[in-house]
Structures are given as C-alpha cells and as structure tokens.
N, C-alpha and C positions, 0 to 999 in steps of 0.2 A: 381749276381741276385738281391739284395737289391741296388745297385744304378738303376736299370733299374727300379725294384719297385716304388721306390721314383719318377721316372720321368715319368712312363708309365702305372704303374698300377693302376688299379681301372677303368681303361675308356672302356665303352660298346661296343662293336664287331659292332654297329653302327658309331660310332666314326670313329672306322680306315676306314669300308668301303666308309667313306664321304672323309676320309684323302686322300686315295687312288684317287679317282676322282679327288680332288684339287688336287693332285703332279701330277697328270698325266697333269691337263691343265696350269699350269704354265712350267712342262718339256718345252712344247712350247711356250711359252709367248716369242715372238721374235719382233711382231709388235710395242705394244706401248714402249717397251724402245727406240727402233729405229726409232721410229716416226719423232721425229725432226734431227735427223741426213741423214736417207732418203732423208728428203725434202731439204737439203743444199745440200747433197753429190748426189745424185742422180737424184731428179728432180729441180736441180739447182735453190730452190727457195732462194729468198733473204732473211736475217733474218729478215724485218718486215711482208716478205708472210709467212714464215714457224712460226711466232707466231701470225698470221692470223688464218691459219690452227690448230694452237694447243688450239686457242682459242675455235673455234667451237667443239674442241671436249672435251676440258674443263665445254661448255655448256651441250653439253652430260652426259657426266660424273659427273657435277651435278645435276640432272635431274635424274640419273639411281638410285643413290644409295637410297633416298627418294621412290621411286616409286617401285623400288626390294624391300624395307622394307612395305611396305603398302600391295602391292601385296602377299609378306610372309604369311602378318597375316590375310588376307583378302580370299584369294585362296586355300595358302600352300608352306610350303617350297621346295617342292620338283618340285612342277610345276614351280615356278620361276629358278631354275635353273636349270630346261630343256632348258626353253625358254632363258634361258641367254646363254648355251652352243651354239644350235643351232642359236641363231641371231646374236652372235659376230661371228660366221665359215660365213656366209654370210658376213657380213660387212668387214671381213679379205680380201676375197676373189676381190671384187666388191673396196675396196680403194687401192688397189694394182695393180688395171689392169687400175687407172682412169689417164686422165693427165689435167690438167688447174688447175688455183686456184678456182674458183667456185663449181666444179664437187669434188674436193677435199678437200674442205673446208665441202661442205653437208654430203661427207661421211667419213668424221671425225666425225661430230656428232653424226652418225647414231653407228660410231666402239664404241665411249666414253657413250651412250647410254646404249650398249647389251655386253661391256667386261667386268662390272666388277656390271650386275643386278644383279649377285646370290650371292654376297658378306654379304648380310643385312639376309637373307634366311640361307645361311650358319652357321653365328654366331649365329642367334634365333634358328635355327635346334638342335647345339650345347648346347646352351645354356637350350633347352627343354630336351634331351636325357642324359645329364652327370648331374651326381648329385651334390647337391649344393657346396660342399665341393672340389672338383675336379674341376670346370668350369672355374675359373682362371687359371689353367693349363693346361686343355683342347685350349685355349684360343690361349694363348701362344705358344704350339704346334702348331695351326693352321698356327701361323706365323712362327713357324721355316721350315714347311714342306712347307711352299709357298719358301721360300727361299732356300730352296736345291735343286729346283726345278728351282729355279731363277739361282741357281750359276751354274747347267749345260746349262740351256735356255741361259746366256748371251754369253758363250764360242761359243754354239752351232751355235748361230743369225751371232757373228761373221764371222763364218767361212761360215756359208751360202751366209752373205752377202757379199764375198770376190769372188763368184763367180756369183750372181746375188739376186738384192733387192727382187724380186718375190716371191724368194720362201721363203722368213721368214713369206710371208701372206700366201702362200699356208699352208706350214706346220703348221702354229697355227691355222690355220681353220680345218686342219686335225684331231689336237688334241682336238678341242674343240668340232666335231663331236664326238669322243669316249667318252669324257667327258659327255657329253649329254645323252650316251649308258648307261654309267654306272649309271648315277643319277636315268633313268628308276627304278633302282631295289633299291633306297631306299624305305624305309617303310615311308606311311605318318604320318605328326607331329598329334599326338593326342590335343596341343596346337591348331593346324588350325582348327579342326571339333570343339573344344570348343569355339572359338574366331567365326564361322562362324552365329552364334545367337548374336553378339554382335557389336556393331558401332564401328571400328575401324576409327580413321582420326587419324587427328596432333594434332588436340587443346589441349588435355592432355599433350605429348609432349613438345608443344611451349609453357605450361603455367607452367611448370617444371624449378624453376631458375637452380637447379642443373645440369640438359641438358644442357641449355643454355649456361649458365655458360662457364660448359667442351667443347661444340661444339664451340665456338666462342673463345675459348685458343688454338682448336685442329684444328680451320681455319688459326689462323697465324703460328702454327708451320709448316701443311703442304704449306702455303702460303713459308714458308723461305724452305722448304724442296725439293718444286718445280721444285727451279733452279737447282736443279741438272737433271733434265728432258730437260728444257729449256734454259738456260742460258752455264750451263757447256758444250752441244755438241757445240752448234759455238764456244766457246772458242778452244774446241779440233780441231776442223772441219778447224778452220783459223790456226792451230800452223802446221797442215800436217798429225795430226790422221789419220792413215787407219784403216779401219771396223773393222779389226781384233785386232787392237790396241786397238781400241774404246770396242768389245764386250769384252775384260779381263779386263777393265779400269770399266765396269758395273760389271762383275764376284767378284770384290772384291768387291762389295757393299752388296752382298747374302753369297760371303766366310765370310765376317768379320758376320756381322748378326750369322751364324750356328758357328761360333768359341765364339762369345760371348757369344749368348744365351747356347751352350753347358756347357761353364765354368762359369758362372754368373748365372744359373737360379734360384737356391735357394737363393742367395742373392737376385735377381729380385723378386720372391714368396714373402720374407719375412718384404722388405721394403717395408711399405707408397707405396701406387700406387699412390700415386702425386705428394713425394717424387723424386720417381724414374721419373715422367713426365716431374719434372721440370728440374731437372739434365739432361733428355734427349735433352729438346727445348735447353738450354743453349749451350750444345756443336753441337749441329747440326747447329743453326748459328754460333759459330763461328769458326766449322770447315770447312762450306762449303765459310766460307769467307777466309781460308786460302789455300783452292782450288783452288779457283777461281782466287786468285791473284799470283798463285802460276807461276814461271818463267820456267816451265818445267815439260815435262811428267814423269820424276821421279821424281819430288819435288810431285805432284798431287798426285802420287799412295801412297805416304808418308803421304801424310794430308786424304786423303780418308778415313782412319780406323776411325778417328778422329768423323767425323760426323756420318757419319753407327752404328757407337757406339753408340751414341746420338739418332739414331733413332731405333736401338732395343730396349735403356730404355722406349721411350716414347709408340712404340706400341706394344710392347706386357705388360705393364703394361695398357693402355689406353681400352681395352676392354673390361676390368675387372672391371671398374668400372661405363663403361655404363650397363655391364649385371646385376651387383648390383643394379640400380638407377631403372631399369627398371622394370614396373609393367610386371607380364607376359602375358595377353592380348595385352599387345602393343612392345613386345620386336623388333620385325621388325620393327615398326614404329620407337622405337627409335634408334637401331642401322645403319635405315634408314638415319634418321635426323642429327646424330651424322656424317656419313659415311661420309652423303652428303657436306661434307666439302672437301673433295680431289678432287671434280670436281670444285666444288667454286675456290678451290685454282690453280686447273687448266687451271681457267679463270683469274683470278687474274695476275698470273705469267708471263704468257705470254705478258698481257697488260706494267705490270711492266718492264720486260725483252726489250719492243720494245723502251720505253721510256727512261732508262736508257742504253740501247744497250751501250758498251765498257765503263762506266763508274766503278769508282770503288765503288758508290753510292748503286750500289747496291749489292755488297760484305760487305760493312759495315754497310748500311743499315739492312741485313740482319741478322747480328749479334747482330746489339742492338734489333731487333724484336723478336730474339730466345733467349735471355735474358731479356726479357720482358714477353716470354709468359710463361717460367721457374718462374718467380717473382707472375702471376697471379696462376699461378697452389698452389702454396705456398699459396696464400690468399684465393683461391677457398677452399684450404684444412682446414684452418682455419675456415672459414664462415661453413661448414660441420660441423663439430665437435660441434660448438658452435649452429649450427640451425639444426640438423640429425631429430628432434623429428618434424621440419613442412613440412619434404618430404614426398611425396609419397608413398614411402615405408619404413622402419625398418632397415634395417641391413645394413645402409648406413657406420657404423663403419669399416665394411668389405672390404669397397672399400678405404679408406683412409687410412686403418692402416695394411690389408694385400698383 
C-alpha cells in the first residue's frame, strides 16, 4: 500500500476519470504510428511522396497544438477535447478510404490537425484539478498511461495490419468516438469560467524567455526524435519488415517507456527537470543514431531501449516545467506554444528525411543535435537559477531543481 501511495495517491477522482479517457484513446492509436509505413507498404508511395505526405500532416500537427491550447483557455477544456475526439474519428475514417497524393496529402493535415488538439486541454485540465504539490506527478502519469496504451495499440495495429491497412483507421475512429463519450461527463475547468473575462492570446507567452527558451530546446529534440516516425520505417520497409514485425519493433518503444518510468520515477521526481532533459535529448540522439545504422532487425531491437530511455527522461520531466513557468490564465496557451513543437518537428523531419534519404548524415547528424539540445537544457537551467526573480512567475526553483 505505501508504494502505491507514493506513486498514486493524493490525485482527485477527476484525475483518473481524464486518465481513463486518455488510455482508452491511445488503446487505439494505430494510424499515426503507421502513417509512414502504410504509405510505402501499402499505397506504394515512394519515400519523397510518403515524406510529402507526412509533411502536411506535420503542418497540421503544428497548427493543432497552439490552437487546442488557446481554445483551452478561451472556451474550455473540456470542449476542446470533444471536438478533438470527434474530428480526429472523421479524419481517421475519410484518410484511410483516400487514394492519390493530393487527396492524401489534404487529409493528413486535416488527421495532424484534430489527433492530438486536446493534448494542451488535457495538461491545463490537469494542471487546474491536482494540487500544486502532486502535478509533477500527475504529469508524469499522463504519460505513462498514454503509453500502456501505446504498448497494446502497437501490437494490436500490427496484427490488424497483417490482414488489411483499413481497419487500423477504422478502429482508431472507433476509439476516438468513445473517447469523446466519455469526455461529455467531465466537469468544467473552473480556470475556463475565470479566464473567460480575460484577453487570452500568445504575446504573454512569446515574450516569456523561459518559454522560449524551453520550446526551441524541446523543437530540436523532438526534431532528432522524429526519425524514428520518419526515417526508421523505410529503413525497416527496404530490409523486408512485415507489419507485424514493424507493430512489436513500435511496442518496445511504450514497453521500455512503462518499464522505465515504473523503476526510475522517484529518481525522475527528484532530479533537476532539466537535468533529467538534457540526459534525455543526449541519448535519444544518439541511440536513434545507432538504430538507424544498425545492420539488422536484431541489432535495432538492441539499440531501441537506448533512445525510449532518453525520451521518457526528457518528457515526462519536460511538462513539469512548463506547468511551473506558466501563469494560470494562460496555462493552455502555454502548453499550446510549448506543444506546438512536435508538429514543427513533424515538418522539419520529413523535409530533412527527403534530403538526406539513405545517407548516414542524418544518423550522425542527429546525434550531435541531441547532444546539443542536452548542452542548452544545462545552460537554460543555469540562466534560471541565476534570473528565476525576472519570470513571470515565482516558484520557477520548482521546475529546475524538482
């Protein structure tokens, strides 16, 4: 009972009922990791059409998570991720029945747009309902339970798509309708009704070095983090990967994550969150650099833990200290602005990916970048410490030193 304690207790009956919702719709989350493997393996696009395609939904996807945070703090949390449930189960449905690169290119954007708007919504929900002392951990959970969720979705995507591509958009549109059902029955943010007499935008936000700062560390990490979306399935896709090879080759990405974060989270809790940031960016470049060059599907599953590792330090320490930095009128705008880095880098990647295609350029590349963005998170933490008294808010010690 006291280790459950230590990892579970104190968090409001609000809490789980949001958890619940989230594991239920990543259970399904079968489309976008399959995204670029689909488009080689299935509708036989060539790798500069299939990072075509992942570009537009990169633009999407940066685009959503800004605008889900605005919308948060502007509307409500709860409304945003309705309308995020029910417009990614359309967009699921409608890019999985399309064929051409045009037609398939639009509605990439439209899926990177509506699958991941209640993401900004989610964290400020959290971040309003658990109390201050808990929400670092609250946090945290959020991503372990996306990820147990991810480790039966990858097996599952597999096995679906070993008997046809279809139904991994069917079934994730199906989830994301429940999803949707259940969000109905949260309670609204009492945050939203206070914030709704008040000018929310960005400018506060983008005048924040400490935002900045952290978003523009946390664009090149997910920038080198990418490749493993983009990059690593043609690798797999030209060595003779079948789907179901491919969907457990994804499953240890979510196994390693809930094995780490299980045995490492009080270490995680109690180090530096920028500590832990930069330790993350460092070995996720340069494990996804020993992936990538790696000579075989069992050298690959060997180096996999390697970078996974590197990216549970960096995010579930990494929203912890945007919920520190963040004024609470504007917490969606800022875990908007912060978010909106994984669709940037979803644009990024792919551009990167077409231009470097088979080189080893950007396996190495990638490595001096994730030791580089490991190097800033160290000087970001330093600049912190010594300037905490001209942020925006006070208890910025909390995000650097717990």
């Amino acid at each position: 009972m006291g280790w459950w304690r230590r990892r579970f207790g104190g968090l409001p009956r609000t809490f789980w009922g949001l958890m619940s919702g989230v594991g239920l719709a990543r259970l399904g989350f079968f489309a976008v990791p399959f995204l670029t493997f689909w488009l080689v393996a299935d509708r036989h696009f060539s790798a500069a059409q299939a990072a075509t395609v992942m570009t537009a939904f990169g633009l999407g996807w940066t685009l959503s998570m800004p605008l889900g945070g605005w919308l948060a703090d502007r509307l409500g949390r709860r409304l945003v991720i309705v309308a995020s449930a029910f417009g990614a189960a359309a967009a699921y449905v409608a890019i999985g029945g399309v064929h051409g690169l045009l037609w398939t290119c639009g509605l990439a954007f439209a899926t990177g747009l509506t699958f991941d708007l209640y993401r900004p919504a989610v964290q400020a929900f959290l971040t309003d309902v658990v109390p201050g002392e808990h929400r670092k951990r609250a946090l945290g959970l959020l991503y372990l339970v996306m990820n147990v969720s991810r480790l039966v979705a990858c097996v599952l995507g597999g096995l679906l798509a070993e008997r046809a591509f279809v139904a991994l958009f069917v079934v994730n549109a199906a989830v994301n309708v429940l999803f949707g059902l259940l969000a109905l029955r949260l309670p609204g943010s009492s945050a939203s009704a206070r914030n709704s007499a008040r000018t929310v935008g960005f400018g506060a936000a983008l005048r924040d070095p400490a935002l900045v700062g952290f978003t523009a560390i946390t664009a090149v990490f997910y920038s080198v983090h990418m490749q493993s979306m983009v990059s690593l399935p043609v690798v797999f896709s030209s060595a003779g990967v079948t789907p179901l090879q491919y969907g457990l080759l994804l499953a240890l990405d979510p196994l390693v994550v809930v094995v780490v974060q299980l045995l490492f989270q009080q270490w995680l809790l109690r180090t530096p969150a920028l500590v832990v940031c930069a330790l993350g960016a460092g070995m996720v470049g340069i494990g996804l650099a020993l992936t990538g060059m790696s000579g075989s599907l069992s050298e690959a599953a060997l180096t996999i833990p390697l970078w996974v590792a590197g990216e549970v330090a960096f995010l579930t320490a990494a929203p912890g200290v945007v919920a520190t930095i963040a004024p609470e009128h504007l917490r969606g705008v800022y875990f908007g602005v912060w978010g909106g880095t994984q669709g940037l880098a979803a644009v990024a990647a792919p551009l990167v990916a077409s231009l470097l295609a088979g080189s080893l350029l950007i396996w190495l590349g990638g490595a001096a970048f994730g030791l580089l963005a490991g190097a800033a998170c160290l000087a970001l933490r330093g600049w912190l410490l010594r300037r905490r008294s001209d942020l925006a808010v006070v208890p910025v010690r909390s995000a650097v030193r717990s």
